[in-house]
HTML snippet that shows the backbone in 3Dmol.js (N, CA, C, O; Angstrom):
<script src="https://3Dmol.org/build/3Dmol-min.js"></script>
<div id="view" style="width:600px;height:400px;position:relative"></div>
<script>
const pdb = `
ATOM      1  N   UNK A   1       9.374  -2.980   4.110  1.00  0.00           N
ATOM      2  CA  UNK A   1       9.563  -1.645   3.588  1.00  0.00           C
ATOM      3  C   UNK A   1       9.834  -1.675   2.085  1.00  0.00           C
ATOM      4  O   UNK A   1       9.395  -0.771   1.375  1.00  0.00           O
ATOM      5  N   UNK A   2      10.567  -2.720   1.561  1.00  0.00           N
ATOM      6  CA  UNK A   2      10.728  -2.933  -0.472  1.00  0.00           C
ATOM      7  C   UNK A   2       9.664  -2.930  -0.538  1.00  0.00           C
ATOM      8  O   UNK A   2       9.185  -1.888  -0.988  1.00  0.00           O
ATOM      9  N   UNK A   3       8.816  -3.898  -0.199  1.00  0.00           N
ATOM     10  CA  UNK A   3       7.822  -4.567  -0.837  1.00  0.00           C
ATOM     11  C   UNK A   3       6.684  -2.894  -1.115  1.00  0.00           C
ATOM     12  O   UNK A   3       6.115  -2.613  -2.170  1.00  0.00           O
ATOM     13  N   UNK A   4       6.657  -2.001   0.283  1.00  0.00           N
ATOM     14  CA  UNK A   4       6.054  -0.697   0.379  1.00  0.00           C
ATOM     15  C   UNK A   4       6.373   0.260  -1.153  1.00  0.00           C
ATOM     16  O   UNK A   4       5.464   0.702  -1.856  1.00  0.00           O
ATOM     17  N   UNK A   5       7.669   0.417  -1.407  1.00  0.00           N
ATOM     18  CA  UNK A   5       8.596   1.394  -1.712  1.00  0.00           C
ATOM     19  C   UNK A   5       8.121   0.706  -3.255  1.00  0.00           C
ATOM     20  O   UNK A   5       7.934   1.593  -4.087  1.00  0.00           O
ATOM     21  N   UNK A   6       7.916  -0.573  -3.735  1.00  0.00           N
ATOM     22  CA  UNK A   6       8.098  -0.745  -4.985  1.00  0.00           C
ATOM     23  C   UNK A   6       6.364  -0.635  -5.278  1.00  0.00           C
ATOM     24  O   UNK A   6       6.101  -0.345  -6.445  1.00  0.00           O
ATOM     25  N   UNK A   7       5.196  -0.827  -4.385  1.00  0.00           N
ATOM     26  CA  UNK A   7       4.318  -0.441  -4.621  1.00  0.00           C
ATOM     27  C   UNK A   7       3.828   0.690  -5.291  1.00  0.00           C
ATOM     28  O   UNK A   7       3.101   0.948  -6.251  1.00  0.00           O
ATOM     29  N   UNK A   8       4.840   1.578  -3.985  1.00  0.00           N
ATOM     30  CA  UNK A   8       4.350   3.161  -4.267  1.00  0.00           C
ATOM     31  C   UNK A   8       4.812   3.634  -5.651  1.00  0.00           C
ATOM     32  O   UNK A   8       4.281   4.491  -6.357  1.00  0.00           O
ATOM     33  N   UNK A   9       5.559   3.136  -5.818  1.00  0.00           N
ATOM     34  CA  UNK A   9       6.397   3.658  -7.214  1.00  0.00           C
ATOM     35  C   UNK A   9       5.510   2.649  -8.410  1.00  0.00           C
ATOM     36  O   UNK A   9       5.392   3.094  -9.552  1.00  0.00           O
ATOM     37  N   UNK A  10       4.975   1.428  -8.089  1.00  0.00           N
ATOM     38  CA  UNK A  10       3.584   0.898  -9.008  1.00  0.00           C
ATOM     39  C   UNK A  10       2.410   2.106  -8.837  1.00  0.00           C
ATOM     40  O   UNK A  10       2.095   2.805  -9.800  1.00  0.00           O
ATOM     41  N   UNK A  11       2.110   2.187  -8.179  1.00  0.00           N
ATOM     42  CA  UNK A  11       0.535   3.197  -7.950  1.00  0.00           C
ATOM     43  C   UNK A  11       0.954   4.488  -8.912  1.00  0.00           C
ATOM     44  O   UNK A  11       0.083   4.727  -9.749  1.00  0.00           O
ATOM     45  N   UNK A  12       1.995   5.282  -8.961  1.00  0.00           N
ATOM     46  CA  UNK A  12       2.331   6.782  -9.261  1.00  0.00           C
ATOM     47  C   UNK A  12       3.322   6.343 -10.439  1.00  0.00           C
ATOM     48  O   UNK A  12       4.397   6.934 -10.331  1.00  0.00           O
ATOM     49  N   UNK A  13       3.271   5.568 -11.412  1.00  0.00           N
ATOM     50  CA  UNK A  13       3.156   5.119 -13.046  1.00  0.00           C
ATOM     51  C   UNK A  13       2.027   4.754 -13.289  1.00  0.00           C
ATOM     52  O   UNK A  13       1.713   5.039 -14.445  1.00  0.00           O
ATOM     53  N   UNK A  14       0.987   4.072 -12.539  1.00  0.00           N
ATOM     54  CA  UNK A  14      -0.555   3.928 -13.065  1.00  0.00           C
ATOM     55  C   UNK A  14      -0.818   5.131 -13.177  1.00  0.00           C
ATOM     56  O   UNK A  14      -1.066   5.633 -14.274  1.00  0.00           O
ATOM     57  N   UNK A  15      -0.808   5.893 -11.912  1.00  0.00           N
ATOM     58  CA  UNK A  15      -1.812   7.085 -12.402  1.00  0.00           C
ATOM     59  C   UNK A  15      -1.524   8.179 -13.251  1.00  0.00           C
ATOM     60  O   UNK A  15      -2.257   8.843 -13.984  1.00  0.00           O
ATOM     61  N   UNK A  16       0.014   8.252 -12.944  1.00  0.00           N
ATOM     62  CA  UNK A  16       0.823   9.927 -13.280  1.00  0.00           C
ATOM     63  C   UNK A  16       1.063   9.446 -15.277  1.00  0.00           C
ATOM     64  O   UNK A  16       0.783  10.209 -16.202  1.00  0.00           O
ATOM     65  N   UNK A  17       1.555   8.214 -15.404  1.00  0.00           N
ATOM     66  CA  UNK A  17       2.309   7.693 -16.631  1.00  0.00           C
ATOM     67  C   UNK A  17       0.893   6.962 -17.404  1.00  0.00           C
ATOM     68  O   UNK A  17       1.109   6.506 -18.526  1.00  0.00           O
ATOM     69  N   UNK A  18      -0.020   6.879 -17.054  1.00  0.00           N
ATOM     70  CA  UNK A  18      -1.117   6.053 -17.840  1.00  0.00           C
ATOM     71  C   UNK A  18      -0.420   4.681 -18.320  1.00  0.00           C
ATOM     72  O   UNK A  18      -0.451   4.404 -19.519  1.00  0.00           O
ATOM     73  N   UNK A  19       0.141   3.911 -17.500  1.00  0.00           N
ATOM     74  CA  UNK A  19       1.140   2.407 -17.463  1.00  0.00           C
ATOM     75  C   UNK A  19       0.195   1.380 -17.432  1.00  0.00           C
ATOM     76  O   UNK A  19      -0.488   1.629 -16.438  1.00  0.00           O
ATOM     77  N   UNK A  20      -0.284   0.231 -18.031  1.00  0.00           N
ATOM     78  CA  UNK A  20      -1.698  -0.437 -17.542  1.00  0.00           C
ATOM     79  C   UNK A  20      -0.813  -1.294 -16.175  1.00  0.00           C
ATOM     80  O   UNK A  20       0.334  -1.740 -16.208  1.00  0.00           O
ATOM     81  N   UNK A  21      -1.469  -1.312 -15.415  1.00  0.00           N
ATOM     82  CA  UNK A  21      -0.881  -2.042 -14.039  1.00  0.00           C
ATOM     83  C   UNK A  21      -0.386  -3.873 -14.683  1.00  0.00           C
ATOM     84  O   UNK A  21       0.497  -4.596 -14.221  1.00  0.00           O
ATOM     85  N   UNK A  22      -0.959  -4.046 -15.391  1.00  0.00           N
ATOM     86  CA  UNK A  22      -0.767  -5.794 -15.892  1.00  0.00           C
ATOM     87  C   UNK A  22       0.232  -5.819 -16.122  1.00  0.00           C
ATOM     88  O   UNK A  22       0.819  -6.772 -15.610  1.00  0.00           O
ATOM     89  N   UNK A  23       0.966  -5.015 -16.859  1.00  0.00           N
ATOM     90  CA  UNK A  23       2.779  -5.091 -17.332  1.00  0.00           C
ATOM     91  C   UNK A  23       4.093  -4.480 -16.100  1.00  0.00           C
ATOM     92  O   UNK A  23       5.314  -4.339 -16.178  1.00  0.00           O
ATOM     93  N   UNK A  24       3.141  -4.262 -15.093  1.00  0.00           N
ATOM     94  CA  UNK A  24       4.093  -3.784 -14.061  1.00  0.00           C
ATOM     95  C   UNK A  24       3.980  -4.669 -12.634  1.00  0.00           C
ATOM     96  O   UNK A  24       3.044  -4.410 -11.878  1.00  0.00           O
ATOM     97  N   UNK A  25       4.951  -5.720 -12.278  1.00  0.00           N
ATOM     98  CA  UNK A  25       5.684  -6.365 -10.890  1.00  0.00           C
ATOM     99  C   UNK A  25       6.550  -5.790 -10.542  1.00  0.00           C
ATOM    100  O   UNK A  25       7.595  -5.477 -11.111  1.00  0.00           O
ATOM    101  N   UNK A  26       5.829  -5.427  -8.640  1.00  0.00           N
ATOM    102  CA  UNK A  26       6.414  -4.585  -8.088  1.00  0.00           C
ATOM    103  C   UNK A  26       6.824  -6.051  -6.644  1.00  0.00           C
ATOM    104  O   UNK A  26       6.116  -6.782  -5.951  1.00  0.00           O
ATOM    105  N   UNK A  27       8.288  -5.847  -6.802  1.00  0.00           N
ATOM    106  CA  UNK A  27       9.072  -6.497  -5.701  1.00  0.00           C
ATOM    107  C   UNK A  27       9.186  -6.251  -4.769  1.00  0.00           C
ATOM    108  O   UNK A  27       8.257  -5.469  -4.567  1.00  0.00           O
ATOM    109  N   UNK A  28       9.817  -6.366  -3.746  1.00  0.00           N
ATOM    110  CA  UNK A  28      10.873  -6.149  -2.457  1.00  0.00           C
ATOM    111  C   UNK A  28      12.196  -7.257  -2.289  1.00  0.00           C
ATOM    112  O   UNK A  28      12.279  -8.469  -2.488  1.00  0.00           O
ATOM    113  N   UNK A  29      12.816  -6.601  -1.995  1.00  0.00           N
ATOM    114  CA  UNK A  29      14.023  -7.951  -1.524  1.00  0.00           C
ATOM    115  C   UNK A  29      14.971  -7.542  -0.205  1.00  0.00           C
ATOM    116  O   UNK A  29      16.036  -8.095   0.069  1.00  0.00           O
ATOM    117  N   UNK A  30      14.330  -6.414   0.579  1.00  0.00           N
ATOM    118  CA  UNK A  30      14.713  -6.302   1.493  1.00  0.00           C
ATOM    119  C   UNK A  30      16.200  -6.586   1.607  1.00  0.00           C
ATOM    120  O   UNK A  30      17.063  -6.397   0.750  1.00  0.00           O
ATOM    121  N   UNK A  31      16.355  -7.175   3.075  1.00  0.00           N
ATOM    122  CA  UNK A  31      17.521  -7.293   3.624  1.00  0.00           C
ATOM    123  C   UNK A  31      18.476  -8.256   2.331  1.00  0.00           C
ATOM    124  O   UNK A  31      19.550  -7.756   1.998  1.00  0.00           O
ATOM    125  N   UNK A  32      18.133  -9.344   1.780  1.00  0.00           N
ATOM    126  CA  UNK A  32      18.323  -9.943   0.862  1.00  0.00           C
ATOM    127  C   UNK A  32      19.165  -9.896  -0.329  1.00  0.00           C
ATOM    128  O   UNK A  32      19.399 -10.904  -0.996  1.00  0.00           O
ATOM    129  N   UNK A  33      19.620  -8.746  -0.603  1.00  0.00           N
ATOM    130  CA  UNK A  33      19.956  -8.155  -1.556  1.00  0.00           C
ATOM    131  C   UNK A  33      20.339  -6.683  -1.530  1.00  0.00           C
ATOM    132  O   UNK A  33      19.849  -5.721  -2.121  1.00  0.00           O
ATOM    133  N   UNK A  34      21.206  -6.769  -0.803  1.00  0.00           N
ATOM    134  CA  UNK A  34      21.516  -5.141  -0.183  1.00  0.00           C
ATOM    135  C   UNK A  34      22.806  -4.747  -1.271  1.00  0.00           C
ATOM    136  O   UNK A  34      23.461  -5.697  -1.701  1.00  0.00           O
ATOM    137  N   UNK A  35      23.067  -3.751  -1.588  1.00  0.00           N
ATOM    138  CA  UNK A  35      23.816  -2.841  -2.146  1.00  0.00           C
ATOM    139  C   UNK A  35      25.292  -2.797  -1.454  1.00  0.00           C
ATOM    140  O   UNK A  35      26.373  -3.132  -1.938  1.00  0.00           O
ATOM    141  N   UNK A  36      24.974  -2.254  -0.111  1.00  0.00           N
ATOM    142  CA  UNK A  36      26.037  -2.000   0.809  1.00  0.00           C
ATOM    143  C   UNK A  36      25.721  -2.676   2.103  1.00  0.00           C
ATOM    144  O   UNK A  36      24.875  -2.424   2.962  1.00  0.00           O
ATOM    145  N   UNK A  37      26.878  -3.853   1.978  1.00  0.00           N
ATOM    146  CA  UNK A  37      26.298  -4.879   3.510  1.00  0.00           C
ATOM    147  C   UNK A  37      26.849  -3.924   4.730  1.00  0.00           C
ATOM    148  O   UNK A  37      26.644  -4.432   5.832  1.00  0.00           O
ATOM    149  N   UNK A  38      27.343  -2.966   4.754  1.00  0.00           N
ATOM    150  CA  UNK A  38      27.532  -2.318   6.105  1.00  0.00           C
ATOM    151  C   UNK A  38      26.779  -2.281   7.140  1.00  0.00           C
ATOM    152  O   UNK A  38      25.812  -1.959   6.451  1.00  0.00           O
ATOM    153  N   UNK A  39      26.352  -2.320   8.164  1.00  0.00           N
ATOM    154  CA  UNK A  39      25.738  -1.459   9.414  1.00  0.00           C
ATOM    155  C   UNK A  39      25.764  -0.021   9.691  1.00  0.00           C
ATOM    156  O   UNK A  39      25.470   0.469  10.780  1.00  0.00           O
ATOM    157  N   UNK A  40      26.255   0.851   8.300  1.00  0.00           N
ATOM    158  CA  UNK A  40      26.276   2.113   8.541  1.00  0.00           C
ATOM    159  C   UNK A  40      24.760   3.110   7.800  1.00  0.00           C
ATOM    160  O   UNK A  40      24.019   2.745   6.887  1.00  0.00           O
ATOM    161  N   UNK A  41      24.705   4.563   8.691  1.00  0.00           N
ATOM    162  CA  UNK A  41      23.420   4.944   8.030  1.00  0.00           C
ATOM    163  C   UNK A  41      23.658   5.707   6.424  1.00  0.00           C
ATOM    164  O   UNK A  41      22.663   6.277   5.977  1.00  0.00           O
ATOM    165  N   UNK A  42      24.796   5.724   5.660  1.00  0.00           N
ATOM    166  CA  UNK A  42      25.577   5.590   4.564  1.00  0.00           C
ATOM    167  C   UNK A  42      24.964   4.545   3.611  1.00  0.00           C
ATOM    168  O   UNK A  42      24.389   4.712   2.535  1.00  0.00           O
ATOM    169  N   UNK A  43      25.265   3.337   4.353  1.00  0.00           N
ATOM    170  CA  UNK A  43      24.753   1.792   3.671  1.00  0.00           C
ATOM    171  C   UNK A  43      23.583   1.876   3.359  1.00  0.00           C
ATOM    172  O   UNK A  43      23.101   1.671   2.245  1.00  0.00           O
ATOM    173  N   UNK A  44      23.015   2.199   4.380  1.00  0.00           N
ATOM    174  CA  UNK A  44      21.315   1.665   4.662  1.00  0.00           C
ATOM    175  C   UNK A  44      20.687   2.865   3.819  1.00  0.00           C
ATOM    176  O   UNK A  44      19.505   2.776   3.484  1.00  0.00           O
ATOM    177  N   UNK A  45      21.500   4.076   3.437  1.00  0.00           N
ATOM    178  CA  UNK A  45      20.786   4.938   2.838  1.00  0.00           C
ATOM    179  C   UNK A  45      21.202   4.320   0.656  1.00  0.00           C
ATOM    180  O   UNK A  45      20.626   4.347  -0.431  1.00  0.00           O
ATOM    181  N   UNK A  46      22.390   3.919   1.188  1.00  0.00           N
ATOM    182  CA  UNK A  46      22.146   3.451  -0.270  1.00  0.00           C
ATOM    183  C   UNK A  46      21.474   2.067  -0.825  1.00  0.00           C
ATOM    184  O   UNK A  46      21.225   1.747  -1.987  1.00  0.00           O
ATOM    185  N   UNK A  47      21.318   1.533   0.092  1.00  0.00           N
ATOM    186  CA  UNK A  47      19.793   0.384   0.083  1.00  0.00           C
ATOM    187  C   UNK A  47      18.532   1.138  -0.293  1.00  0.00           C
ATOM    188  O   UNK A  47      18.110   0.943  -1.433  1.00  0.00           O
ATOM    189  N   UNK A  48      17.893   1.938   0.466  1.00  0.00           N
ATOM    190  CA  UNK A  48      17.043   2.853  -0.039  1.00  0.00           C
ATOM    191  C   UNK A  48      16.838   3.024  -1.339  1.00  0.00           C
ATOM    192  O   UNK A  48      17.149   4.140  -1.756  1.00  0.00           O
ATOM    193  N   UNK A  49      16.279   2.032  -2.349  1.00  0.00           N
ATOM    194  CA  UNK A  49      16.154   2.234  -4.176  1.00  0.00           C
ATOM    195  C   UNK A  49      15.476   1.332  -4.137  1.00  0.00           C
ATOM    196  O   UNK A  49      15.133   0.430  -3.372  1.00  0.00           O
ATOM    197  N   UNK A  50      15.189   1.974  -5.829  1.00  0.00           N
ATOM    198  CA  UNK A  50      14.094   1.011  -6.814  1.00  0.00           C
ATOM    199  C   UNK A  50      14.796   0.764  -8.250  1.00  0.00           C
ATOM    200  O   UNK A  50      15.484   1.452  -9.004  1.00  0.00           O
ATOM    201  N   UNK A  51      14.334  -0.432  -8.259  1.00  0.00           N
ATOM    202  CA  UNK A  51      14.881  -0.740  -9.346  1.00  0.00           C
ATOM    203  C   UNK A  51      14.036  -1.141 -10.864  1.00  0.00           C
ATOM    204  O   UNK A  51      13.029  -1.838 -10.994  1.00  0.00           O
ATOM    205  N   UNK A  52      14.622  -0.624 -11.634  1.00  0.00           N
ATOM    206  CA  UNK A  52      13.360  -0.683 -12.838  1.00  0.00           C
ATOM    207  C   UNK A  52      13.678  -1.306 -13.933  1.00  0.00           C
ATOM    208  O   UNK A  52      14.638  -0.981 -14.631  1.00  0.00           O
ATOM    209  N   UNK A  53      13.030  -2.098 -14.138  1.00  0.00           N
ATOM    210  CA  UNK A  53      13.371  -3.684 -15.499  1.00  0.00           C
ATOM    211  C   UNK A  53      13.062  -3.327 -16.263  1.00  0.00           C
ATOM    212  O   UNK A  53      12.193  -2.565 -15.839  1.00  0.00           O
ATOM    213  N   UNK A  54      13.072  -3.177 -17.956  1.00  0.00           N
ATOM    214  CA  UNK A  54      12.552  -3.013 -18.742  1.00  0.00           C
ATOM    215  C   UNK A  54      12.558  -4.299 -19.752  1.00  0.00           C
ATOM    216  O   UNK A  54      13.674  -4.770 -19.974  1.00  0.00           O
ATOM    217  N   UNK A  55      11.526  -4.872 -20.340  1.00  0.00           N
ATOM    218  CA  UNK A  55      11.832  -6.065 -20.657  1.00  0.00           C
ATOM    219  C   UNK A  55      10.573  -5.866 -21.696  1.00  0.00           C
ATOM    220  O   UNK A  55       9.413  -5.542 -21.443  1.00  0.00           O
ATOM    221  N   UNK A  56      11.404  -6.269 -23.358  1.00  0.00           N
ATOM    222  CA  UNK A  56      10.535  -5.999 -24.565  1.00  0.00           C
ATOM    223  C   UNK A  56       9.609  -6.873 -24.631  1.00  0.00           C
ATOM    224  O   UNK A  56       9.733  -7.916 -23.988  1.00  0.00           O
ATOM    225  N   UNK A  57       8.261  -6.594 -25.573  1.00  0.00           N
ATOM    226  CA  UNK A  57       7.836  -7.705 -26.115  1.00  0.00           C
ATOM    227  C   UNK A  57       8.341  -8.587 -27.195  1.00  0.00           C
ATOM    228  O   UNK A  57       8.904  -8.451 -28.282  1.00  0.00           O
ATOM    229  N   UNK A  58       7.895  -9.565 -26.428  1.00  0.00           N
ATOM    230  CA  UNK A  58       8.815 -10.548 -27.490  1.00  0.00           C
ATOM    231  C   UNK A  58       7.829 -10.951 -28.646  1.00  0.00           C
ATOM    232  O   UNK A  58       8.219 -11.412 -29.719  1.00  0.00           O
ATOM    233  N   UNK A  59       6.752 -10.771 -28.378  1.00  0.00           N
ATOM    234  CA  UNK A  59       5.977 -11.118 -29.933  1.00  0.00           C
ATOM    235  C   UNK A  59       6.127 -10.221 -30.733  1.00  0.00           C
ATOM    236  O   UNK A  59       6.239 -10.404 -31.945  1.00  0.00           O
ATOM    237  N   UNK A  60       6.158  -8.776 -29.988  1.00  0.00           N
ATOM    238  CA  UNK A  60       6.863  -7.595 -31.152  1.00  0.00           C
ATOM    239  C   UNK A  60       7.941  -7.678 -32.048  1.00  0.00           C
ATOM    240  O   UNK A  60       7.904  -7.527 -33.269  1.00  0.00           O
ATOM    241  N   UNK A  61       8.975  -7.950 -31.280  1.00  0.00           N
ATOM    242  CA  UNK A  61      10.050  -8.479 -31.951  1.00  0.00           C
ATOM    243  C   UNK A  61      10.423  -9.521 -32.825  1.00  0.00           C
ATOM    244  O   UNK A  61      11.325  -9.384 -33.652  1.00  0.00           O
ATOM    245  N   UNK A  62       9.525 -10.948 -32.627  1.00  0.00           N
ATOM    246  CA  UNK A  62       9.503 -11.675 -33.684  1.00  0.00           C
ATOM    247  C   UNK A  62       8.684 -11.132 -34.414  1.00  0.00           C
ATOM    248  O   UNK A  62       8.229 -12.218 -34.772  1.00  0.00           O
ATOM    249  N   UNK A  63       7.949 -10.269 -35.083  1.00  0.00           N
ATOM    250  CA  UNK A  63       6.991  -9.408 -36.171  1.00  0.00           C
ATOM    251  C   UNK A  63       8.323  -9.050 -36.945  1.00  0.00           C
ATOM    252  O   UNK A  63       8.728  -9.419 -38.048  1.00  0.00           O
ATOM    253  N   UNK A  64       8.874  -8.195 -35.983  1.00  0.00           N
ATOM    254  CA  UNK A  64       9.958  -7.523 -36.607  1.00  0.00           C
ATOM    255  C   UNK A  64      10.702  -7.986 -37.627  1.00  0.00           C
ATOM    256  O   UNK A  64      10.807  -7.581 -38.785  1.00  0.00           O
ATOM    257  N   UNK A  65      11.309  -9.071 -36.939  1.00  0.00           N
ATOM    258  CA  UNK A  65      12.044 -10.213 -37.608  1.00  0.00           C
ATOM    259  C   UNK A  65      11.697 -10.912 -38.696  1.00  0.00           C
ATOM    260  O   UNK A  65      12.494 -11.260 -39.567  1.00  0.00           O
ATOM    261  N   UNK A  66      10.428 -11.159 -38.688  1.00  0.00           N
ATOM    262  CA  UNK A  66       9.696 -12.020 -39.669  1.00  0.00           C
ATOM    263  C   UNK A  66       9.965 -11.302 -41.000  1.00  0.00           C
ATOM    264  O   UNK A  66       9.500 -11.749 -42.048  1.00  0.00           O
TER     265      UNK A  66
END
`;
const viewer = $3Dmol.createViewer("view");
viewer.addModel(pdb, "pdb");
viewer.setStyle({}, {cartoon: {color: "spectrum"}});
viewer.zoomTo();
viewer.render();
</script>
């Protein structure tokens, strides 16, 4: 179901955001990495997310610098 959830949220920045798909990895980590280890439907609803990296270019930044 991550692996679903981080897709969908890849597909609808390609199309809606004009994002080129090459700069965007879409994860899952499932059970793996849960938020709230409970057994409650509380927990499991705050598992339910996406999470979004933003990570510069780094050749940009050494330009900058230079």
């Amino acid at each position: 179901m991550s692996v679903l959830r981080a897709t969908s949220v890849v597909r609808i920045l390609t199309k809606n955001a004009n994002v080129n798909p090459i700069r965007l990895t879409p994860a899952g980590r499932g059970e793996y990495s849960p938020n709230d280890t409970a057994n409650t439907a509380e927990a499991r609803k705050k598992n339910r997310r996406i999470e979004v990296i933003l990570t510069p270019k780094l050749d940009e930044i050494f330009q900058i610098l230079e």
